[in-house]
C-alpha positions in Angstrom: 0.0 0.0 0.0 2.6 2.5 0.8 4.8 1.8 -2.7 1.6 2.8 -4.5 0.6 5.8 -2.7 4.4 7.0 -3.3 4.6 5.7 -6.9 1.2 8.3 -7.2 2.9 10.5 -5.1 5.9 10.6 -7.6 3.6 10.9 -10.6 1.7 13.7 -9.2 4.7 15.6 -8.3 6.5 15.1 -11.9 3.0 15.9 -13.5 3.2 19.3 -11.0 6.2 19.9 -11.8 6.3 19.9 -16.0 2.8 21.7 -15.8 4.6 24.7 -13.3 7.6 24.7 -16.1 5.1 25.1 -19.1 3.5 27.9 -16.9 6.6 29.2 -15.8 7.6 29.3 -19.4 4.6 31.1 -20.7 4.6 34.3 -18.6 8.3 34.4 -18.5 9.4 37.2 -21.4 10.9 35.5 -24.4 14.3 37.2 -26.0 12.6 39.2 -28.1 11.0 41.3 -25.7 13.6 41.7 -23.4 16.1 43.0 -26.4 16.0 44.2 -29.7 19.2 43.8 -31.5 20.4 46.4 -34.9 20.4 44.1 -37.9 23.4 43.2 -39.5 23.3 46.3 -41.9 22.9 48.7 -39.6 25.4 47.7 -37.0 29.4 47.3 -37.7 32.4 46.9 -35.5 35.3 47.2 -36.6 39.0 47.3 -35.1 39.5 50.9 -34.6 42.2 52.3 -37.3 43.6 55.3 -34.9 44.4 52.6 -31.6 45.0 49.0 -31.7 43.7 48.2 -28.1 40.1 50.0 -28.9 37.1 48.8 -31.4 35.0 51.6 -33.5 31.0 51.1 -33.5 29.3 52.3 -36.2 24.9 52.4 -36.5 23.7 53.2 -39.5 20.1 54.1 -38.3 21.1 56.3 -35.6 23.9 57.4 -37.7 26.7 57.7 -35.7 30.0 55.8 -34.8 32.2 56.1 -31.8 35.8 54.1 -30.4 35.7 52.7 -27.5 38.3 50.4 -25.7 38.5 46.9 -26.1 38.3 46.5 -22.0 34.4 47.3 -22.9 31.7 45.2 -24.2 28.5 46.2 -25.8 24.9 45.7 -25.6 22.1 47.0 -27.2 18.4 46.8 -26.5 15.1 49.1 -27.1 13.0 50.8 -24.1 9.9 52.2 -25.5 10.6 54.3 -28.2 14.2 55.0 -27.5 17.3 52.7 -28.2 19.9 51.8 -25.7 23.6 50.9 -26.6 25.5 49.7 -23.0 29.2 49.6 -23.2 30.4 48.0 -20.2 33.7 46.9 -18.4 34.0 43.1 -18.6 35.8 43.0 -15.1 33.9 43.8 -11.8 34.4 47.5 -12.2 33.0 50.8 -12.4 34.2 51.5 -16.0 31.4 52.1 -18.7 28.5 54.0 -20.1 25.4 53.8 -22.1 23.8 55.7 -25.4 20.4 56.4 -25.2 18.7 57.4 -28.6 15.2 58.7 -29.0 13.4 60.0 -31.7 12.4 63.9 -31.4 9.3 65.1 -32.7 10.6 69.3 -33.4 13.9 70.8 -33.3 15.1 70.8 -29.9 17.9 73.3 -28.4 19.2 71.8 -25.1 20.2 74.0 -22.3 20.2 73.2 -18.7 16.8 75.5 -18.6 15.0 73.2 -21.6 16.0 70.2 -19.4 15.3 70.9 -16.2 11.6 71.9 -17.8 11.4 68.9 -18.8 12.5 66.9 -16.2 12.6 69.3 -13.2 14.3 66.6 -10.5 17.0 66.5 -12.8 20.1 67.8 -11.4 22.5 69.7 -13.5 25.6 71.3 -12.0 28.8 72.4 -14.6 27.1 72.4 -17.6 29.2 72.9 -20.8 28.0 73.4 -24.3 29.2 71.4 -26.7 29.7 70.9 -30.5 30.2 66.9 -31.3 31.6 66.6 -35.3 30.6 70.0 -35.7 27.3 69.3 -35.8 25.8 67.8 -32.4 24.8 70.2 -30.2 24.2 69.9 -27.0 25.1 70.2 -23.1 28.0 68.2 -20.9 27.1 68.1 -16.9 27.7 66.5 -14.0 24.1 64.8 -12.2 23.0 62.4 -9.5 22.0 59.8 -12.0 20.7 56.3 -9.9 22.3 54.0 -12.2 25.2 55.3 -12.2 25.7 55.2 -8.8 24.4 58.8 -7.8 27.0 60.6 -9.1 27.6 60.5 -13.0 29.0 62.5 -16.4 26.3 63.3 -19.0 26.5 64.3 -22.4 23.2 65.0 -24.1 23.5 66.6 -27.7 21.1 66.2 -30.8 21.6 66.0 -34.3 18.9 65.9 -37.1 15.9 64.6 -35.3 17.4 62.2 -32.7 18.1 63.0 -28.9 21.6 61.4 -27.8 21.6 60.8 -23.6 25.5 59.7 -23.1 25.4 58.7 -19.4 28.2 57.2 -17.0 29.8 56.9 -13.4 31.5 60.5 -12.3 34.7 58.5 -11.8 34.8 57.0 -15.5 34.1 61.0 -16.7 38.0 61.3 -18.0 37.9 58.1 -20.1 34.0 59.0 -21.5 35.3 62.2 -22.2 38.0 61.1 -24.6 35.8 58.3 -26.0 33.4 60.9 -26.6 36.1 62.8 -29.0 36.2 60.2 -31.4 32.2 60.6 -32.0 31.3 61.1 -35.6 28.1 61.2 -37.5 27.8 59.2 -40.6 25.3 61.1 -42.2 
């Protein structure tokens, strides 16, 4: 009597257990939603030709390319409407930053008055403007950014009809800063 109330006890526990996996497995997000990758065409890396230990991304659709070292890896995904590129130390370190590119609807001048209408809990201390190729304009400040720790660099600029949001730790603001001079726009 007992080996057949465990063999059903075994069979109802392996019939539980495939049913909470199929469940599990439904409401989970599949790949697609959780990134969006750039198709081949509109996404190259390439060896960078001015330094041998950094890579040069280029995106066709958000027309831009940048260098970057080789110490970084990158990630891309959508969020909404906007696109994120995440270039990120492959050690447990501090060293990175992220592109965030959204699609504006009018011709937007950024000053640290525009933004803070925008987003008014924004804080914005040293802002710089800035010309990016000659032709991204836009504003350089330090702010309290959460993902970045509290205390981050940020380079926001636009060019044609996209927003660029260039975000990373304070302490990795030298290095973004001369990754950020090798920005061109392929358009």
């Amino acid at each position: 009597m007992k080996k057949k109330w465990l063999s059903f006890y075994s069979i109802g526990f392996s019939l539980f257990l495939v049913l909470l996996i199929i469940v599990i497995g439904f409401f989970l997000p599949k790949d697609s939603d959780l990134t969006e990758t750039i198709s081949p065409e509109e996404d190259i890396l390439i060896a960078s030709p001015e330094r041998s230990d950094w890579s040069r991304y280029q995106n066709q659709k958000y027309e831009f390319s940048v260098d970057f070292p080789n110490s970084l890896t990158l990630g891309n995904f959508a969020e909404g409407e906007a696109h994120i590129f995440i270039f990120q130390s492959t050690r447990e370190t501090r060293d990175g930053f992220q592109i965030m590119v959204s699609q504006l609807d009018e011709p937007l001048e950024l000053t640290p008055e525009t933004i803070a209408k925008d987003i008014p809990d924004l804080r914005i201390e040293n802002p710089k403007k800035i010309l990016l190729d000659n032709q991204g304009r836009g504003i350089m400040f330090t702010s309290d950014n959460e993902s970045f720790g509290g205390n981050s660099r940020e380079i926001w600029f636009v060019y044609h009809n996209f927003l660029y949001q260039v975000s990373s730790y304070g302490e990795f603001a030298p290095q973004l800063e001369a990754i950020i001079n090798t920005w061109t726009f392929t358009l």
